[in-house]
PyMOL CGO cylinders between C-alpha atoms (Angstrom):
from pymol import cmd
from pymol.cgo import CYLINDER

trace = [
    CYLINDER, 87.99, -275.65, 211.64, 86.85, -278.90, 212.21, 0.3, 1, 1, 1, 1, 1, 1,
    CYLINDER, 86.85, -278.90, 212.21, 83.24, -278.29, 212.53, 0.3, 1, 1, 1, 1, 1, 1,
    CYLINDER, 83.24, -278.29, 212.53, 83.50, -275.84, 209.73, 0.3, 1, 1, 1, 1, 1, 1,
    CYLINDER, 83.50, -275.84, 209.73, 84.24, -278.65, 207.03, 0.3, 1, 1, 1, 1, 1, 1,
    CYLINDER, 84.24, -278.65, 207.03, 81.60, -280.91, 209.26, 0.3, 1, 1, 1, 1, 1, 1,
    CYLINDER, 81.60, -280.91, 209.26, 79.39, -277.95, 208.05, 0.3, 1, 1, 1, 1, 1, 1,
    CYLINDER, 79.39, -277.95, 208.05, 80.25, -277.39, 204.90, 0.3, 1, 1, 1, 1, 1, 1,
    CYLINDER, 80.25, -277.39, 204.90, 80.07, -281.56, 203.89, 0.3, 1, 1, 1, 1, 1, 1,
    CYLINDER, 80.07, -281.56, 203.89, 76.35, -281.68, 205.72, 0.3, 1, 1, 1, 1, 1, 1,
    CYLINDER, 76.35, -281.68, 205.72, 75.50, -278.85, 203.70, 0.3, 1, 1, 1, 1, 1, 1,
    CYLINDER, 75.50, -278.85, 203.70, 76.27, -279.45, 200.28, 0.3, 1, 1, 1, 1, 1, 1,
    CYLINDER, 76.27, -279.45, 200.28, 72.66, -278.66, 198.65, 0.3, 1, 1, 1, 1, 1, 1,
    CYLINDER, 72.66, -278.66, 198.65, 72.98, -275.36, 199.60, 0.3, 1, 1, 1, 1, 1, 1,
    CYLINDER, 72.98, -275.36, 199.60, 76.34, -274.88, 197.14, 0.3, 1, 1, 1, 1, 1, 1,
    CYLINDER, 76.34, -274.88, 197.14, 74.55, -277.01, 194.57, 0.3, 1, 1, 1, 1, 1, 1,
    CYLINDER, 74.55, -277.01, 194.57, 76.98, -279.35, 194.39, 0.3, 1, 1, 1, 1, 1, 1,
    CYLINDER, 76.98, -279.35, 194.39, 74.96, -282.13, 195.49, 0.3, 1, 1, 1, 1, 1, 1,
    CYLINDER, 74.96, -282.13, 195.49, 73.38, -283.97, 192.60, 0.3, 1, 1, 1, 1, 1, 1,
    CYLINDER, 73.38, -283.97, 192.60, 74.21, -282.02, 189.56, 0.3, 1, 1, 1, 1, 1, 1,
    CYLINDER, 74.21, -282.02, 189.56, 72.39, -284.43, 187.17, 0.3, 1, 1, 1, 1, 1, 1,
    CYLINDER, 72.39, -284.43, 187.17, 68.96, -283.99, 189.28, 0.3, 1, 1, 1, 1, 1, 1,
    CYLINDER, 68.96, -283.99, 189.28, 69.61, -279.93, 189.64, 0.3, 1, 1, 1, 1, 1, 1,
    CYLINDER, 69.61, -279.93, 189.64, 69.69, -279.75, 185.66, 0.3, 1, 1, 1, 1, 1, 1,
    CYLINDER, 69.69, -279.75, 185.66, 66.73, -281.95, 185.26, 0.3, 1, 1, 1, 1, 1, 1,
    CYLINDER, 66.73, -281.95, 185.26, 65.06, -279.40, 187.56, 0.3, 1, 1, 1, 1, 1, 1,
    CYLINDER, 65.06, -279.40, 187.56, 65.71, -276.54, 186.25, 0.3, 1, 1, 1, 1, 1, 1,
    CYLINDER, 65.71, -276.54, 186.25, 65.58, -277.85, 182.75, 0.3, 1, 1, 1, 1, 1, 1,
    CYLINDER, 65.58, -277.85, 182.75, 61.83, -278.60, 183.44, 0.3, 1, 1, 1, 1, 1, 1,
    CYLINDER, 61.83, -278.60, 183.44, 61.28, -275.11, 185.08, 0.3, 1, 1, 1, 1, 1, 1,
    CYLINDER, 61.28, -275.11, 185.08, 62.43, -273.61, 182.26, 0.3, 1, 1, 1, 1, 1, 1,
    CYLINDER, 62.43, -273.61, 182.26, 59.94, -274.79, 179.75, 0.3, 1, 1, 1, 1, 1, 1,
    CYLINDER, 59.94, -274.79, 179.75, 57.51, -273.54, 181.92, 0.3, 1, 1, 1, 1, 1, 1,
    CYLINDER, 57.51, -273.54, 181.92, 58.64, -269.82, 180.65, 0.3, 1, 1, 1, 1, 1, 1,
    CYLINDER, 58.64, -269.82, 180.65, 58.07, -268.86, 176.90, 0.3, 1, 1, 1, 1, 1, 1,
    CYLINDER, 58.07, -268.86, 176.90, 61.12, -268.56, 174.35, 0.3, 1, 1, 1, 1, 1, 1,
    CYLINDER, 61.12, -268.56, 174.35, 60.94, -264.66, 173.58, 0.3, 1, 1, 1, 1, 1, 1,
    CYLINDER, 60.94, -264.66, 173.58, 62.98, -262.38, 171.18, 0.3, 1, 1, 1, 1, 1, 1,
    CYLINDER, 62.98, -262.38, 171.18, 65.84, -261.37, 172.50, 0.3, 1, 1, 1, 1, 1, 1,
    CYLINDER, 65.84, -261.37, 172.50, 67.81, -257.95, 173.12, 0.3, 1, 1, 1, 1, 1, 1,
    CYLINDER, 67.81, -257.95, 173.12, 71.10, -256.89, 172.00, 0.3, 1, 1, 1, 1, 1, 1,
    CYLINDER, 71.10, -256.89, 172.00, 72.05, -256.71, 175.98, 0.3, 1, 1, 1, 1, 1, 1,
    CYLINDER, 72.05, -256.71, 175.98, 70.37, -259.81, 176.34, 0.3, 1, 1, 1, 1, 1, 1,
    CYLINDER, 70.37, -259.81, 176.34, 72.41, -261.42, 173.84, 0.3, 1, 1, 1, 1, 1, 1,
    CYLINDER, 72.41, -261.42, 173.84, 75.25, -259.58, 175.61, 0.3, 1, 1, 1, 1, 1, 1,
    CYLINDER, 75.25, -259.58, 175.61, 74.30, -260.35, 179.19, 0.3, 1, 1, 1, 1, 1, 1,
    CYLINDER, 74.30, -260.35, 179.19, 74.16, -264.67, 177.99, 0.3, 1, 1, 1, 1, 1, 1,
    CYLINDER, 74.16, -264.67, 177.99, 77.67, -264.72, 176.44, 0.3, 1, 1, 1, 1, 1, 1,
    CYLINDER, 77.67, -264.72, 176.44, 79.10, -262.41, 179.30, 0.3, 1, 1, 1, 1, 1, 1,
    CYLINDER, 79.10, -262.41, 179.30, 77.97, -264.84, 182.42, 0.3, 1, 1, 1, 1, 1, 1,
    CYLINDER, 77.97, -264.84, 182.42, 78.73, -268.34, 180.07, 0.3, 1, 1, 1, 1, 1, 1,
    CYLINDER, 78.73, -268.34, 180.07, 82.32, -266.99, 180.55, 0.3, 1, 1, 1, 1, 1, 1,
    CYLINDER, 82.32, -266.99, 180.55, 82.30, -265.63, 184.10, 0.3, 1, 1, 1, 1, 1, 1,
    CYLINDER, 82.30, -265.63, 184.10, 80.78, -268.43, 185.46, 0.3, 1, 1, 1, 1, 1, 1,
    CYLINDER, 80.78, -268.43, 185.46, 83.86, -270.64, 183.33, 0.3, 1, 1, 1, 1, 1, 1,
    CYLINDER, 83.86, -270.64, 183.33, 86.13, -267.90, 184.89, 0.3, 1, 1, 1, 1, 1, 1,
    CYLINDER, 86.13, -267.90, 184.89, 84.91, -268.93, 188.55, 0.3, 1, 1, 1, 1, 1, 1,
    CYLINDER, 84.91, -268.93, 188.55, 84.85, -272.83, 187.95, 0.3, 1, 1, 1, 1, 1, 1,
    CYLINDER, 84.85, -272.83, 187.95, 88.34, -272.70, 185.86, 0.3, 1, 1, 1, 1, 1, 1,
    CYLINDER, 88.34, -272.70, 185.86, 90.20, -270.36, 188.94, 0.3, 1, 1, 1, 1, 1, 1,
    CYLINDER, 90.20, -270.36, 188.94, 88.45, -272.87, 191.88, 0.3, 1, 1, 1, 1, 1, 1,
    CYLINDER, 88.45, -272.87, 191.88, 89.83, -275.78, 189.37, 0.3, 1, 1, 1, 1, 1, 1,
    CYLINDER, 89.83, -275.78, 189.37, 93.20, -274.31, 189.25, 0.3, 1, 1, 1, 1, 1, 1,
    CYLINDER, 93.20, -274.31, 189.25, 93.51, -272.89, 193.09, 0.3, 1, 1, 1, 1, 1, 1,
    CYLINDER, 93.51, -272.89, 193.09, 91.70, -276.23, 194.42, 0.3, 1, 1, 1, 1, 1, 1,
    CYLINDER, 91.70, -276.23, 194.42, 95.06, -278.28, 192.26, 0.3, 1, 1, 1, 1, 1, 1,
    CYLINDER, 95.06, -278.28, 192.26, 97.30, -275.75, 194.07, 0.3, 1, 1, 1, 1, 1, 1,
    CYLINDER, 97.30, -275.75, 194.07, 96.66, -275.79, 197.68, 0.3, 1, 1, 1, 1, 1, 1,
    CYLINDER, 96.66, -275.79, 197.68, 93.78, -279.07, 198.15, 0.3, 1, 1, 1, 1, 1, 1,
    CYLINDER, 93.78, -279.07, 198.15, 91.48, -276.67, 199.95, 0.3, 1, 1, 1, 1, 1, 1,
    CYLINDER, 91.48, -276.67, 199.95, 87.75, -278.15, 200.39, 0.3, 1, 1, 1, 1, 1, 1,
    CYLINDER, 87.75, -278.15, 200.39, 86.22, -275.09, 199.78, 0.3, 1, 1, 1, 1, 1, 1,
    CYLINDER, 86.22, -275.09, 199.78, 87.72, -274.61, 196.16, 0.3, 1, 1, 1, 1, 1, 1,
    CYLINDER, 87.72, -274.61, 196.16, 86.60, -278.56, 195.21, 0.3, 1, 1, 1, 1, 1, 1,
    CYLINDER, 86.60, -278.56, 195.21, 83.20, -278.40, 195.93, 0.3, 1, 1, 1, 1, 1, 1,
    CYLINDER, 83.20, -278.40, 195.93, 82.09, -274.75, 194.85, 0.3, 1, 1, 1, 1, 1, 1,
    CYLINDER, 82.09, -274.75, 194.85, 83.95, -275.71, 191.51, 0.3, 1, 1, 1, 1, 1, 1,
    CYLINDER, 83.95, -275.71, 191.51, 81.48, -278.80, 191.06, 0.3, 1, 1, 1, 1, 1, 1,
    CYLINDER, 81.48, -278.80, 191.06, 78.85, -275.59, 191.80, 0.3, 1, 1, 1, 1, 1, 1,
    CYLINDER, 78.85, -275.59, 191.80, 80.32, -273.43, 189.21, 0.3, 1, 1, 1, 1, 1, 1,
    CYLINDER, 80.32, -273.43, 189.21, 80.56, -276.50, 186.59, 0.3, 1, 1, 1, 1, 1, 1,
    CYLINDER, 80.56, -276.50, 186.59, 75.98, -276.51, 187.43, 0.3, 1, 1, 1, 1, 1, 1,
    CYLINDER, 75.98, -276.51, 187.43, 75.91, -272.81, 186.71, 0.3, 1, 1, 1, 1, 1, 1,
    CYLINDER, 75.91, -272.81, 186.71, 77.73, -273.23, 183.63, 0.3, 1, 1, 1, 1, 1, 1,
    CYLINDER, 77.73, -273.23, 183.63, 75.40, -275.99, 182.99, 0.3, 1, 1, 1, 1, 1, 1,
    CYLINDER, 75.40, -275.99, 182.99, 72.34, -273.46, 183.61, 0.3, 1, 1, 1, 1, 1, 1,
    CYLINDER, 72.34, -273.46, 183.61, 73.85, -270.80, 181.38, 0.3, 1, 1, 1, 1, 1, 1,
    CYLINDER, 73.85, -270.80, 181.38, 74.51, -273.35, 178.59, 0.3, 1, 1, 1, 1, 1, 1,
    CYLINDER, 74.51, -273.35, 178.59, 70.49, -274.08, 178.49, 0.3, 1, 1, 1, 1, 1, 1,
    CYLINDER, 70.49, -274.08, 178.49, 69.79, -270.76, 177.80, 0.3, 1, 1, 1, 1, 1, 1,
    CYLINDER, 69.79, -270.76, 177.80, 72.04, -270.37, 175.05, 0.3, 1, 1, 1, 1, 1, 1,
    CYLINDER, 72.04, -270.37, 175.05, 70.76, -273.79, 174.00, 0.3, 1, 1, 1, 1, 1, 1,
    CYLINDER, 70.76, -273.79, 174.00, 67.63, -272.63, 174.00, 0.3, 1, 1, 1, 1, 1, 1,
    CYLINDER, 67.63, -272.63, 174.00, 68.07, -269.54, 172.22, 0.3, 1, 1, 1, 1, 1, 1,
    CYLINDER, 68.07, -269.54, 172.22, 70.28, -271.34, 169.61, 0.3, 1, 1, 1, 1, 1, 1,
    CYLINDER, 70.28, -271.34, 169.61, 73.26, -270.17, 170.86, 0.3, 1, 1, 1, 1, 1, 1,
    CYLINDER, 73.26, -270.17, 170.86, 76.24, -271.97, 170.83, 0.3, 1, 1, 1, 1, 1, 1,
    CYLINDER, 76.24, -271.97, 170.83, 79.72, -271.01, 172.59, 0.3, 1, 1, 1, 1, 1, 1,
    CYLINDER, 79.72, -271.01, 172.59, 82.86, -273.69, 171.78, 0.3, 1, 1, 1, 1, 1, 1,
    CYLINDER, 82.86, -273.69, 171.78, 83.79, -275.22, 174.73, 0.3, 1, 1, 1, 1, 1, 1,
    CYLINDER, 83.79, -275.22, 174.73, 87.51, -274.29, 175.37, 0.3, 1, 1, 1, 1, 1, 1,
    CYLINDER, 87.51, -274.29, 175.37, 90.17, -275.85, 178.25, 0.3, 1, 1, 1, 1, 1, 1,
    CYLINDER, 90.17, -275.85, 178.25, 90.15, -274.80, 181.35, 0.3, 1, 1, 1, 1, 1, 1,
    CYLINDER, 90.15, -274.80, 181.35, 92.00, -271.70, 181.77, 0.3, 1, 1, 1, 1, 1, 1,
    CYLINDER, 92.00, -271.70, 181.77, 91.09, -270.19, 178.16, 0.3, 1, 1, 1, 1, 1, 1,
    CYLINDER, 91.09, -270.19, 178.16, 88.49, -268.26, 177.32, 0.3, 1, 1, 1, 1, 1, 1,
    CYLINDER, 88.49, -268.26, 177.32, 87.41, -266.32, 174.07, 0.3, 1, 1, 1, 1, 1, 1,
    CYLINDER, 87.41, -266.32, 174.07, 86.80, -262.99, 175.82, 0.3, 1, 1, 1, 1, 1, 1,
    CYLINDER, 86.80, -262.99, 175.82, 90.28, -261.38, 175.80, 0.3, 1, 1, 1, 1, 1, 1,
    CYLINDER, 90.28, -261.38, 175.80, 89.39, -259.19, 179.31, 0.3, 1, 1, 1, 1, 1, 1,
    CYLINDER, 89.39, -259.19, 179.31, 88.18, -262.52, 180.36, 0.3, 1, 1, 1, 1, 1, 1,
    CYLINDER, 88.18, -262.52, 180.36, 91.56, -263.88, 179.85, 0.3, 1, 1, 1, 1, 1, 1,
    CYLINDER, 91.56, -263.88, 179.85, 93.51, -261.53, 181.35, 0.3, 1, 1, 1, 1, 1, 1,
    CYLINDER, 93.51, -261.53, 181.35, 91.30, -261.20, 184.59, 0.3, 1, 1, 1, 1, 1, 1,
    CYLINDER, 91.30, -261.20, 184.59, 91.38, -265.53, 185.04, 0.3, 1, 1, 1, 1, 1, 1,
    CYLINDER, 91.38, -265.53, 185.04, 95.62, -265.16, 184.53, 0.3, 1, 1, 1, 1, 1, 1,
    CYLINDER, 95.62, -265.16, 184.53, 95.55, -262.27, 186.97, 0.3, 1, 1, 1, 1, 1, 1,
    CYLINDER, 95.55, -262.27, 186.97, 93.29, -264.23, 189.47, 0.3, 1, 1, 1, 1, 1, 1,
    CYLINDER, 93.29, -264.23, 189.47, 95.72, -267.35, 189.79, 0.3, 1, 1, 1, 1, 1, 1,
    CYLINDER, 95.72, -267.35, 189.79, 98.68, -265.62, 189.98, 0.3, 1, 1, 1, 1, 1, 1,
    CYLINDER, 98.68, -265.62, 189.98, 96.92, -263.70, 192.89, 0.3, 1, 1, 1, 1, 1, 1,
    CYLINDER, 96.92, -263.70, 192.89, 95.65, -266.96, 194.37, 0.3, 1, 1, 1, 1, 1, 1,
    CYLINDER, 95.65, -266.96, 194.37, 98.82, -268.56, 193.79, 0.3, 1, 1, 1, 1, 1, 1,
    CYLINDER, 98.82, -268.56, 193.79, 100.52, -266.25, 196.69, 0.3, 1, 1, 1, 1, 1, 1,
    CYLINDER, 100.52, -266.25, 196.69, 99.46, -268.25, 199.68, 0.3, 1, 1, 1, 1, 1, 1,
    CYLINDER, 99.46, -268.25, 199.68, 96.07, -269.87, 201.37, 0.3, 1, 1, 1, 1, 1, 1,
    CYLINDER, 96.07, -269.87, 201.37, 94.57, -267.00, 202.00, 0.3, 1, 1, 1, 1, 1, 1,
    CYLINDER, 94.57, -267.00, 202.00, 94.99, -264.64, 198.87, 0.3, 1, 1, 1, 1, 1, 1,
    CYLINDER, 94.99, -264.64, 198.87, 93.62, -267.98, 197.02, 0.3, 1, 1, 1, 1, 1, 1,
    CYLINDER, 93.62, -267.98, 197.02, 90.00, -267.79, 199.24, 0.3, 1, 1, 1, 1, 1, 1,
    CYLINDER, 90.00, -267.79, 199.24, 90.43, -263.93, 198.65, 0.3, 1, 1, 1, 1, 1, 1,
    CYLINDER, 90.43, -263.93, 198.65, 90.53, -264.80, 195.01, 0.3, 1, 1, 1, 1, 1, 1,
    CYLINDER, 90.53, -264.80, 195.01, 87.16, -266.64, 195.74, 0.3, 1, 1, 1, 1, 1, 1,
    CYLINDER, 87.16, -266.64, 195.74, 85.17, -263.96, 197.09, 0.3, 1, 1, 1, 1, 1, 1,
    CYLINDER, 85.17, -263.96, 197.09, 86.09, -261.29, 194.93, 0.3, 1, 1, 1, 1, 1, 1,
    CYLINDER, 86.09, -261.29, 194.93, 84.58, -263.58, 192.28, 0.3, 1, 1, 1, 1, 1, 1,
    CYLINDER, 84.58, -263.58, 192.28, 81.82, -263.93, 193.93, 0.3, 1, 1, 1, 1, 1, 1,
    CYLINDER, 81.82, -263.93, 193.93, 81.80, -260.51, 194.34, 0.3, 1, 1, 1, 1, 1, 1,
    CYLINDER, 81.80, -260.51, 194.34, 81.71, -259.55, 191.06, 0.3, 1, 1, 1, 1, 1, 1,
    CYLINDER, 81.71, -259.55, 191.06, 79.36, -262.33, 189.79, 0.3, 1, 1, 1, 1, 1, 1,
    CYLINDER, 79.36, -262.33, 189.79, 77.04, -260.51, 191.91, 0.3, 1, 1, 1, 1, 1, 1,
    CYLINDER, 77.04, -260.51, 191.91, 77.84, -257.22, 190.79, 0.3, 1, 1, 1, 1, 1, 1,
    CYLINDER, 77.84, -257.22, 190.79, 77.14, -258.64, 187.08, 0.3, 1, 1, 1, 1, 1, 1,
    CYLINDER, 77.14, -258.64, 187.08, 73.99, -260.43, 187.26, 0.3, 1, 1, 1, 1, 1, 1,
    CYLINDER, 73.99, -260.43, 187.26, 72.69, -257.42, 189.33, 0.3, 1, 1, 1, 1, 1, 1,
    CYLINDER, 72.69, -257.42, 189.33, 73.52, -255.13, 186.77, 0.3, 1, 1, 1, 1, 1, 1,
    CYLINDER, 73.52, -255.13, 186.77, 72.09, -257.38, 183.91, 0.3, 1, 1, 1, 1, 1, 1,
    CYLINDER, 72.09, -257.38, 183.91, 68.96, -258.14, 185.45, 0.3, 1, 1, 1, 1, 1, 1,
    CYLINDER, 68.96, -258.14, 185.45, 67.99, -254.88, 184.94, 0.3, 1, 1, 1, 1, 1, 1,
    CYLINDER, 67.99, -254.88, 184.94, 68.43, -254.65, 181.68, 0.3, 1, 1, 1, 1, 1, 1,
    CYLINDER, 68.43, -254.65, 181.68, 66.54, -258.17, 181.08, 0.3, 1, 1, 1, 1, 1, 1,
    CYLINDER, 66.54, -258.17, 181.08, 63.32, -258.74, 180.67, 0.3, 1, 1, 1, 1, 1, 1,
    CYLINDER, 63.32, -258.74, 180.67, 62.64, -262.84, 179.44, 0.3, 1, 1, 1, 1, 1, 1,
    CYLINDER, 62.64, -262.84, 179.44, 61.19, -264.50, 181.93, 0.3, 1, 1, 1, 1, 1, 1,
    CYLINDER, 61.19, -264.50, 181.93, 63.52, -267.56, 181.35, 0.3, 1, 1, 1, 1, 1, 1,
    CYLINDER, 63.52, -267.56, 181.35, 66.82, -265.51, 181.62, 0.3, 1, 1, 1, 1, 1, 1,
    CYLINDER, 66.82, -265.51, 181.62, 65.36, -263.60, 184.39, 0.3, 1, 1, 1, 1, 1, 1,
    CYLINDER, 65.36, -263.60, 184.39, 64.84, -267.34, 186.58, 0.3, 1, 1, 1, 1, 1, 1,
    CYLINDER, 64.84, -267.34, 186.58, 68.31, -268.54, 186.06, 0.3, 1, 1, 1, 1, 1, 1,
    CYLINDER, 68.31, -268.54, 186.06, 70.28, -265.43, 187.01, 0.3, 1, 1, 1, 1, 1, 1,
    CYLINDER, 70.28, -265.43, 187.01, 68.15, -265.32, 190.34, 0.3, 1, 1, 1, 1, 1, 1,
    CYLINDER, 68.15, -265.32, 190.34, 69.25, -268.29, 191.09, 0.3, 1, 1, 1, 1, 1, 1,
    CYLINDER, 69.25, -268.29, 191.09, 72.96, -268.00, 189.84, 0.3, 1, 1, 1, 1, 1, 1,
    CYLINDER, 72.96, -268.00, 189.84, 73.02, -264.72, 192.18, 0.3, 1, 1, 1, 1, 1, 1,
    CYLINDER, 73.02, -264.72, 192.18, 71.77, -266.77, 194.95, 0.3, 1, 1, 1, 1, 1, 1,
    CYLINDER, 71.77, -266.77, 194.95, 74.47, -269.83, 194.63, 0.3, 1, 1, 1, 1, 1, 1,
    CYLINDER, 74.47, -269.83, 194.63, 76.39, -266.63, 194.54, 0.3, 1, 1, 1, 1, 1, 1,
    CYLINDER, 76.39, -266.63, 194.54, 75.66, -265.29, 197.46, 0.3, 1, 1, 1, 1, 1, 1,
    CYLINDER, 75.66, -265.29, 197.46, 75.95, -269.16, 199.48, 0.3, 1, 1, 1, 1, 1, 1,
    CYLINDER, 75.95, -269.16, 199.48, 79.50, -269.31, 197.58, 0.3, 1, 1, 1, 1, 1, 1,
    CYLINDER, 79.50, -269.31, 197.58, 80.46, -265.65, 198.98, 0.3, 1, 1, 1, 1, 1, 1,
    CYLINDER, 80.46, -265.65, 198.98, 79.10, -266.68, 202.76, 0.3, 1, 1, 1, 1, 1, 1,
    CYLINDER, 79.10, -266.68, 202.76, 81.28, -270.08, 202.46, 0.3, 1, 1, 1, 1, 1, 1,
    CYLINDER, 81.28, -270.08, 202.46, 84.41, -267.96, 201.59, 0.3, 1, 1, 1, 1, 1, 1,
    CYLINDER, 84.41, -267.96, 201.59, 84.12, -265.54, 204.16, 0.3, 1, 1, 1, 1, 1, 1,
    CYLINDER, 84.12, -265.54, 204.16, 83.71, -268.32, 206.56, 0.3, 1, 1, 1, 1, 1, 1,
    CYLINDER, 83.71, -268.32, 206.56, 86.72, -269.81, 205.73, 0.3, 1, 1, 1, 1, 1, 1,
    CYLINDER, 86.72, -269.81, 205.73, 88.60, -266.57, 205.90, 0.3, 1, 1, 1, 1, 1, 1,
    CYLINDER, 88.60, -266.57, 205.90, 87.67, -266.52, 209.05, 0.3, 1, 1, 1, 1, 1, 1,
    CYLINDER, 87.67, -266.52, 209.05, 89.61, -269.38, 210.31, 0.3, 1, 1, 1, 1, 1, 1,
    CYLINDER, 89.61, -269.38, 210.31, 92.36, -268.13, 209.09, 0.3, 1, 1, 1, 1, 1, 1,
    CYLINDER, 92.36, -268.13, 209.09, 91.92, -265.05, 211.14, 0.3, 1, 1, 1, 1, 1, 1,
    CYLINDER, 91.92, -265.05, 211.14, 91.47, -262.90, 207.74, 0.3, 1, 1, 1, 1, 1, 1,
    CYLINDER, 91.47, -262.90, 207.74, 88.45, -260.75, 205.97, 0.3, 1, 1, 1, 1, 1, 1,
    CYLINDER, 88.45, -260.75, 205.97, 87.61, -259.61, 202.51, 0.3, 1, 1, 1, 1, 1, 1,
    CYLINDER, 87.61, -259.61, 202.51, 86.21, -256.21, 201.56, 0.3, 1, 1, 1, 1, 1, 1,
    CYLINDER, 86.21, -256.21, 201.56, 84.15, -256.32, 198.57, 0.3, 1, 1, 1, 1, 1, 1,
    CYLINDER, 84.15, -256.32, 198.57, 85.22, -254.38, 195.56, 0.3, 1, 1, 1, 1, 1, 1,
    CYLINDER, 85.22, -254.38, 195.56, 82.17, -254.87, 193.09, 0.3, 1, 1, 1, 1, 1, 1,
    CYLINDER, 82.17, -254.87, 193.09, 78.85, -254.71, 195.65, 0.3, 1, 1, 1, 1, 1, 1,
    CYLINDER, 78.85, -254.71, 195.65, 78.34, -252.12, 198.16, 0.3, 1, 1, 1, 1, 1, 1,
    CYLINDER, 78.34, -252.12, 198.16, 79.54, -252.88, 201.53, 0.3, 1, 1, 1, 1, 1, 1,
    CYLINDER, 79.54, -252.88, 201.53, 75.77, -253.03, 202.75, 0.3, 1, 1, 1, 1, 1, 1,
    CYLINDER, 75.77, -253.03, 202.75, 74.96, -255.47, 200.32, 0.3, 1, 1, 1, 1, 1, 1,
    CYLINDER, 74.96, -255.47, 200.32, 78.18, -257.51, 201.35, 0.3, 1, 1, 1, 1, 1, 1,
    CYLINDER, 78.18, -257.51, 201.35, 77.46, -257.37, 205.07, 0.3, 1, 1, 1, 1, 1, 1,
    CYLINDER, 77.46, -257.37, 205.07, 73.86, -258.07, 204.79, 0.3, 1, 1, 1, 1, 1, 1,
    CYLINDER, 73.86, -258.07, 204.79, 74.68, -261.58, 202.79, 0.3, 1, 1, 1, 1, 1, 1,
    CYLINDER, 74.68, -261.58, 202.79, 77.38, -262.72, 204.96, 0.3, 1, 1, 1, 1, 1, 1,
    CYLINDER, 77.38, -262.72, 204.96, 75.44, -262.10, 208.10, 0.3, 1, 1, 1, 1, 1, 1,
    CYLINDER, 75.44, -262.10, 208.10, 72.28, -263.90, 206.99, 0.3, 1, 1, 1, 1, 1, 1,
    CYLINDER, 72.28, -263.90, 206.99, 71.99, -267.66, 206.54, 0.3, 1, 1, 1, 1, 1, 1,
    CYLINDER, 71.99, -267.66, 206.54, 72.68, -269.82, 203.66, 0.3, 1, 1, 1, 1, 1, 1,
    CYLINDER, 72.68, -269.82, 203.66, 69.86, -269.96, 201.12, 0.3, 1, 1, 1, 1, 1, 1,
    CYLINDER, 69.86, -269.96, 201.12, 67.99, -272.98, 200.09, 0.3, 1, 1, 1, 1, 1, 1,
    CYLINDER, 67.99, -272.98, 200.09, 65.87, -274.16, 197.29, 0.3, 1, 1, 1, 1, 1, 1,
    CYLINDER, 65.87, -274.16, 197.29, 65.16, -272.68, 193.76, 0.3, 1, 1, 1, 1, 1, 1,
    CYLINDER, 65.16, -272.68, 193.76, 64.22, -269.29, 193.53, 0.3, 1, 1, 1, 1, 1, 1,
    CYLINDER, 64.22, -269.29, 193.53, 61.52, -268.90, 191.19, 0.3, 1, 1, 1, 1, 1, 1,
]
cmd.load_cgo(trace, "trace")
C-alpha cells in the first residue's frame, strides 16, 4: 500500500493534477492552433453532455474523497476540476456558456439522478466508493468514444483525446487501488478488451495531439 501512494504522489503529471494553471495555459495555446468551425447539432450535444459528466466525476470524487479521506479521490478530483477547465474553453470558444452550479447539482435531470445514485453507492464502504470511481471512468470513456465519432472540429476532436486519455490514467489508478483491497471492477460501459488492454498497459504521459 505503501509504495502504491509513494507511486501515485511521484506520479502526479500523469493524473494532471500537477500544475493546473500551466496545463490550461497549454492547452489554451494548442487550441488556437485549430480553426473555430461551425458546429453540429451533436456537436453542440456532445460539449454540454461531457461539461456535466466531467462535473459529475469531480463533484462524486469531491463528495467520496469528504467521506472516507482516500488519496485517490483528492487528487483525481483536482484532475477532473482541469477537464472541466478544458471543456469550459470549448464552450468559451464557441460562445457557449453553462451556469456554474454547486457541487452536487447539475442541470441535466439524468445527470442528477446518476451523481445521487453514485454517492449513495460510494457511500456503502471503501471499496464500493473506488468502484464508484471506475465505473465513471468507465463510462467517460464509453462517452467520448462514442462522440468522437460523430465529431469532426479539429479543436473538439484534441480535447476529448486527451480527456479519454486522463481517463484511461484515472481508470488504471482505480483499479490499482482495488487491488489492495483485494477487490476488482468489471466494466459496464467499454468492452472488456478495451478494459483489460488499459489497465494492463502503463500510465500515459504528455498531450495527445
Amino acid at each position: 500500500m505503501k509504495k502504491l501512494l509513494l507511486s501515485l504522489v511521484l506520479a502526479g503529471s500523469v493524473f494532471g493534477f500537477g500544475n493546473s494553471g500551466m496545463q490550461n495555459s497549454w492547452f489554451s495555446t494548442m487550441l488556437n492552433q485549430y480553426p473555430v468551425e461551425a458546429l453540429s447539432n451533436a456537436e453542440k450535444n456532445a460539449l454540454l453532455h461531457m461539461a456535466e459528466e466531467e462535473k459529475l466525476a469531480r463533484d462524486v470524487y469531491t463528495t467520496l474523497y469528504n467521506k472516507w479521506g482516500l488519496r485517490v479521490f483528492g487528487n483525481i478530483k483536482k484532475a477532473e476540476q482541469h477537464h472541466m477547465n478544458m471543456v469550459d474553453m470549448l464552450l468559451k470558444r464557441y460562445g457557449m456558456k453553462i451556469n456554474n452550479l454547486p457541487v452536487g447539482e447539475f442541470h441535466d435531470s439524468k445527470v442528477q439522478e446518476l451523481y445521487n445514485k453514485l454517492v449513495n453507492m460510494g457511500s456503502k464502504s471503501r471499496v464500493d466508493a473506488l468502484k464508484v470511481g471506475a465505473l465513471i471512468e468507465d463510462l467517460d470513456i464509453y462517452d467520448l468514444e462514442k462522440y468522437m465519432k460523430e465529431v469532426d472540429n479539429k479543436d473538439i476532436l484534441f480535447i476529448f483525446k486527451n480527456l479519454t486519455k486522463g481517463s484511461r490514467n484515472h481508470m488504471r489508478a482505480f483499479i490499482g487501488w482495488l487491488k489492495t483491497y483485494k477487490a476488482t471492477y468489471s466494466p459496464q460501459y467499454i468492452s472488456y478488451n478495451e478494459f483489460n488492454n488499459i489497465i494492463n498497459s502503463p500510465f500515459e504521459r504528455g498531450i495527445v495531439k
